[in-house]
N, C-alpha and C positions, 0 to 999 in steps of 0.2 A: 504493500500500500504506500510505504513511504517514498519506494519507488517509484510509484507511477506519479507521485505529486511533486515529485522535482522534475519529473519530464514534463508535467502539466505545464508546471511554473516556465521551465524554459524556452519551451514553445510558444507561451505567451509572451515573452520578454525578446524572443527573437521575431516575434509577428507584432508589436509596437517597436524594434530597433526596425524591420523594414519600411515600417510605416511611415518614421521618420527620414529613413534614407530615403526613400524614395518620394519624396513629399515636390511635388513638382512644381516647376518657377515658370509663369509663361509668360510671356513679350509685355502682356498690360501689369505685370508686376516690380518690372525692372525699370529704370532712371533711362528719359530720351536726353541724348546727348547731341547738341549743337558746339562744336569747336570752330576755332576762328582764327588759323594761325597757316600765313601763307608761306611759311621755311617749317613747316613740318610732313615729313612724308604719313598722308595717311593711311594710303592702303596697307601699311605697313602696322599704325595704330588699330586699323579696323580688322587687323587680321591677329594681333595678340593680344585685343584689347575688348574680347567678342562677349563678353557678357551682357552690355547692355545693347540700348537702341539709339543706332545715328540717325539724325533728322536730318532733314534737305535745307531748312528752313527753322531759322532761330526761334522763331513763333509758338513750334512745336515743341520746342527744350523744358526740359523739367529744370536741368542743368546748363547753364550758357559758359562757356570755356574759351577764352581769349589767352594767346601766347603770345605774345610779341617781345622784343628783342633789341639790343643797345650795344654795339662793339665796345671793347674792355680794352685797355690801354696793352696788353699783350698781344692784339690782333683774336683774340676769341670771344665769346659772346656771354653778358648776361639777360638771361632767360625770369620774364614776368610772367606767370602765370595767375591771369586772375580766374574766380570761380563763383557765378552767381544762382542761386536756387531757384527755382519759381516751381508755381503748384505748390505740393506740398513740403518744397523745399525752401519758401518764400521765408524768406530774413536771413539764409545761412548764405554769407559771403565769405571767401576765406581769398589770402592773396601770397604762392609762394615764388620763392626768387632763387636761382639756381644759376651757375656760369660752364657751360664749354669752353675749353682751350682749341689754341687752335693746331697742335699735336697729338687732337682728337679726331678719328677717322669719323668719314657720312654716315657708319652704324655706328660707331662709338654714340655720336648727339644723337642719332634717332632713337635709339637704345636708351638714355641721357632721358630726354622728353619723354618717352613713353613711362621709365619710373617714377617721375614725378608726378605725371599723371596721373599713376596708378594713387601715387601718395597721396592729392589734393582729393582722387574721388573717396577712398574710405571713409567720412566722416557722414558721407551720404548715403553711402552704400548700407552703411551699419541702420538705417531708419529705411529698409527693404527686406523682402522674404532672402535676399542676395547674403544677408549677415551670417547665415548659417555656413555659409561654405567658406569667410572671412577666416585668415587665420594671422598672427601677429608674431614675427621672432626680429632677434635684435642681433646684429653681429655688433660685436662686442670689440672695438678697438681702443687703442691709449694715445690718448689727447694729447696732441707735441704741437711745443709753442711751434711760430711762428719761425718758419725754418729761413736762413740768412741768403739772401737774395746775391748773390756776390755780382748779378749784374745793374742791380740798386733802380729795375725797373724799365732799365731800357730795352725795346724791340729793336731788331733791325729785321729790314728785308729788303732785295734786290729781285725784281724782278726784269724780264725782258719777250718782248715778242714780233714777231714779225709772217707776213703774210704776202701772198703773191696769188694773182690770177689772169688769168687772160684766154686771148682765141688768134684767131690770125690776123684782126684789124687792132685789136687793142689789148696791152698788157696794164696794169696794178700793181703797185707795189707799197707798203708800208711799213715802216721799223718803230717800234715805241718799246723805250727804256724806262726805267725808275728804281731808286735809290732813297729808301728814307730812317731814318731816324725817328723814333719816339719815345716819351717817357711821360705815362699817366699817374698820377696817383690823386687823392682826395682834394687835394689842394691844389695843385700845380697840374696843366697839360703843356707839355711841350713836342713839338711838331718841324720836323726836317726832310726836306724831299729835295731832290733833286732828278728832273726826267725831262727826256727829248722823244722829239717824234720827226718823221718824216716822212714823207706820201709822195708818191710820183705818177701820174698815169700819162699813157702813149697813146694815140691813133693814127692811125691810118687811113685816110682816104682823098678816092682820087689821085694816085701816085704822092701825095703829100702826108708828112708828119705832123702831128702836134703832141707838144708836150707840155705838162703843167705840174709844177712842182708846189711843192707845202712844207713850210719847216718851222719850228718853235722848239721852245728851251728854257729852262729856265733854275733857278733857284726857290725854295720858299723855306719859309721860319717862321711860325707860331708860339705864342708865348701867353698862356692865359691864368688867369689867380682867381681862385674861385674863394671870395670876398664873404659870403656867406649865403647860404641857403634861398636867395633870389636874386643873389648879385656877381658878377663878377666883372673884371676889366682882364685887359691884353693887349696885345699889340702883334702884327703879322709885317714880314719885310721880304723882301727879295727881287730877284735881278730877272729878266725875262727880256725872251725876244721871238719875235712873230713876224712872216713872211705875211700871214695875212690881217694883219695890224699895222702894218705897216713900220712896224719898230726893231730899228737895228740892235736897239737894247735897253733898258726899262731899267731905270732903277726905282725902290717904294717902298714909303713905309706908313702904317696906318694904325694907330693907336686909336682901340675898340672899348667901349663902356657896353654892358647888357642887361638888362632888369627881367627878371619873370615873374610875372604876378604868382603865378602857382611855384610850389617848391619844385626842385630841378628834379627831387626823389618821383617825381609824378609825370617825370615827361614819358615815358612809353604810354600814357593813356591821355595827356592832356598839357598844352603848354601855350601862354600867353605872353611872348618876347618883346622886351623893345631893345633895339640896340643903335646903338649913334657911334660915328666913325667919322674920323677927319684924316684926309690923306694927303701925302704928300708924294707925286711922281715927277723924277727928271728922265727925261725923254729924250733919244736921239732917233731920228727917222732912217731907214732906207732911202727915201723919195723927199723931197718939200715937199712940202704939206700946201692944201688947200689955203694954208693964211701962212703962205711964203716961211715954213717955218720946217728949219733940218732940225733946229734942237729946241728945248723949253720946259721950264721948271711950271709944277701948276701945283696950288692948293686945291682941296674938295672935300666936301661933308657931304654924306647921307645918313638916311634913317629909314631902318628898317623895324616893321611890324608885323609879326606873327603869328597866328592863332590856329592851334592845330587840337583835332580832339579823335579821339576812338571810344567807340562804345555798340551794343550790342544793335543798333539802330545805323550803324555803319562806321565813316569817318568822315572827315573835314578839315580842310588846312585850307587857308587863307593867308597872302602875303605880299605887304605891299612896301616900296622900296623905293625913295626918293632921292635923288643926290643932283651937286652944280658945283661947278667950280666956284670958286671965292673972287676971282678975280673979273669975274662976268657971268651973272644969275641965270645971263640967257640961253648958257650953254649946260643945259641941266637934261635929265632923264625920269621916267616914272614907270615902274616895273608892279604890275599885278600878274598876280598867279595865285590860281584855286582850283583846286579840288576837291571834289566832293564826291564818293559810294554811298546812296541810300538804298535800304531794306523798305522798299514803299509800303507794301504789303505783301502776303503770304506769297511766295514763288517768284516777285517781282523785283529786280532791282535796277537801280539806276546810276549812272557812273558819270561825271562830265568831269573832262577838264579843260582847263584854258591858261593863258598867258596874252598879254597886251602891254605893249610899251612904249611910250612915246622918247622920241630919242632927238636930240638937241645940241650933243656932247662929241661930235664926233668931228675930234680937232685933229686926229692923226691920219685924214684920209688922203692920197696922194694927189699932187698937182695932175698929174699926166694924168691920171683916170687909169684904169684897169682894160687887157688886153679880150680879145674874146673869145679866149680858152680861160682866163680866170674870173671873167663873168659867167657864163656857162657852168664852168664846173664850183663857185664859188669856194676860189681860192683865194679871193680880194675880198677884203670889205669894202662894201659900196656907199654909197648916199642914201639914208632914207628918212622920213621924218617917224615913220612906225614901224612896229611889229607883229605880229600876232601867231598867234596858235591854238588849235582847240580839237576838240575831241567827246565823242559822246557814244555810250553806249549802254544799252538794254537787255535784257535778259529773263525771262520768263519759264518757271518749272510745275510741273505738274503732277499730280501722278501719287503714288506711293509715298508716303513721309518718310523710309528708311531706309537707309543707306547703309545695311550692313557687310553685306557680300561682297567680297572682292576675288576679282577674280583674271588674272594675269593675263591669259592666251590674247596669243598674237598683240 
């Protein structure tokens, strides 16, 4: 008897252990996930990251997940991830921050991203029938100061490349160098480059050749002091020279003031700049110049203002940029640029951008005028009183809300 009542018992206790194993989690149980991060590979997230549901359409998110990203003074990246609840996850915001090097391989950072995100989802996950299969361990390492930098911050890199193309009427060519120097840290950015380029292309027609060449060069230095939590000043200088500037060699130097209304800690999601700049360039030309002029020293101030914002309704940047020589008002410029991605509604979004400039300033243009292969191929700067540029685009989806399946071929 006492034996059939421990086989009773544990056939009960193994028919409530399967009940629980086997207690099933279906699609309206699990967190719709909306991400919003365009340097992340997702097929790669939606294929190790498969327990919940991707939406098409931010609309749909229980969970709205923005990544976005800030180069680190070592050339690698830190990584913002913010995380907003909605539905039944409304008031839980959480915001982690994480950095890639840049002697980290394309799986290294995807690998990188996809842990964090596993990190910032548990705290939602756990308030789901998902929490049962949740499990927590901790690798256990020993906390070492901050190990001695023996290079005290500075990057270098040297890059270089060049390109070629052609057919039987016309051949392309191009060479571009760079050489820079850097040193970031909390207080101080400091910035050194030095890079050339040059471009050549050939035709042929009609038994005749033409040819048109492009070359520039230059020095730059950056030098900025970060003043406090909305302020900072600098100064930038260097030596430069443009075939299509007309300048056989540019000396300049411009000492920069900057204010952001919002703290600097908040610019990956929002940033409100003003910054004022007075410069000083001495000019030698290739060519005189439209106002009889081979050399010439000129004062100039502009101001620029800012206004950039990300959030789950899209993004927006706005920036407007005024400047004029000191020595004559008349010779001044005004530069707008905006863009704008809106989420209008469900499946719809809208993208514009633009640029417009009025230009007034353009003292280095040559007497003789430009030939016409460097009109044509605009390798002169010409005369003009304006600028412009724009762009607009639209996109509409439908269909299914999730986007979980991925799937490689072809």
């Amino acid at each position: 008897m006492r034996t059939c009542f421990l086989i009773l018992i544990s056939l009960v206790s193994l028919a409530q252990a399967q009940q629980v194993d086997s207690q099933e989690v279906t699609k309206n149980d699990v967190p719709n996930l909306y991400i919003d991060c365009h340097s992340c590979d997702m097929s790669h997230i939606r294929s190790e990251l498969d327990y919940v549901n991707y939406v098409i359409d931010h609309r749909d998110a229980d969970i709205f997940i923005m990544i976005t990203r800030e180069s680190t003074g070592s050339n690698g990246h830190a990584h913002t991830l913010s995380l907003e609840g909605r539905n039944k996850f409304k008031g839980m915001q959480d915001t982690l921050v994480y950095v890639t090097n840049q002697e980290m391989s394309k799986d290294d950072v995807r690998q990188t991203n996809l842990k964090w995100l596993k990190l910032g989802l548990v705290r939602y996950l756990t308030h789901t029938p998902l929490a049962q299969n949740l499990s927590v361990s901790f690798k256990q390492s020993k906390i070492l100061e901050q190990p001695e930098d023996r290079w005290d911050y500075w990057v270098f890199k040297a890059s270089m490349r060049g390109w070629l193309n052609g057919q039987s009427t016309y051949q392309s060519m191009n060479f571009w160098g760079n050489v820079s120097a850097n040193r970031v840290t909390e207080a101080w950015k400091i910035r050194i480059s030095l890079h050339g380029n040059y471009h050549e292309d050939t035709y042929t027609y009609d038994s005749s050749t033409y040819a048109s060449y492009s070359r520039s060069k230059g020095v730059y230095a950056l030098l900025v002091k970060s003043v406090s939590d909305h302020f900072s000043a600098g100064i930038s200088a260097g030596i430069s020279a443009s075939s299509y500037s007309n300048l056989e060699r540019s000396f300049y130097a411009n000492p920069t003031i900057e204010y952001n209304i919002f703290p600097y800690s908040q610019s990956t999601r929002r940033e409100f700049r003003f910054k004022y700049q007075v410069g000083y360039d001495l000019n030698y030309y290739n060519e005189i110049t439209i106002y009889d002029k081979t050399d010439e020293s000129l004062l100039a101030q502009s101001l620029e203002i800012e206004y950039s914002i990300k959030q789950s309704w899209g993004s927006a940047n706005l920036e407007l940029t005024g400047s004029h020589y000191l020595h004559d008002i008349s010779k001044n410029r005004l530069d707008l640029d905006g863009e704008v991605s809106l989420k209008l509604f469900k499946g719809f979004s809208l993208t514009l951008d633009g640029n417009y400039a009025m230009i007034r300033d353009q003292l280095g243009l040559p007497a003789g005028g430009a030939t016409q292969e460097e009109i044509l191929l605009h390798r002169q700067e010409l005369a003009t009183q304006y600028q412009y540029r724009g762009s607009m685009g639209i996109s509409y989806t439908f269909g299914s809300i999730y986007n979980n399946i991925v799937n490689p071929r072809f």
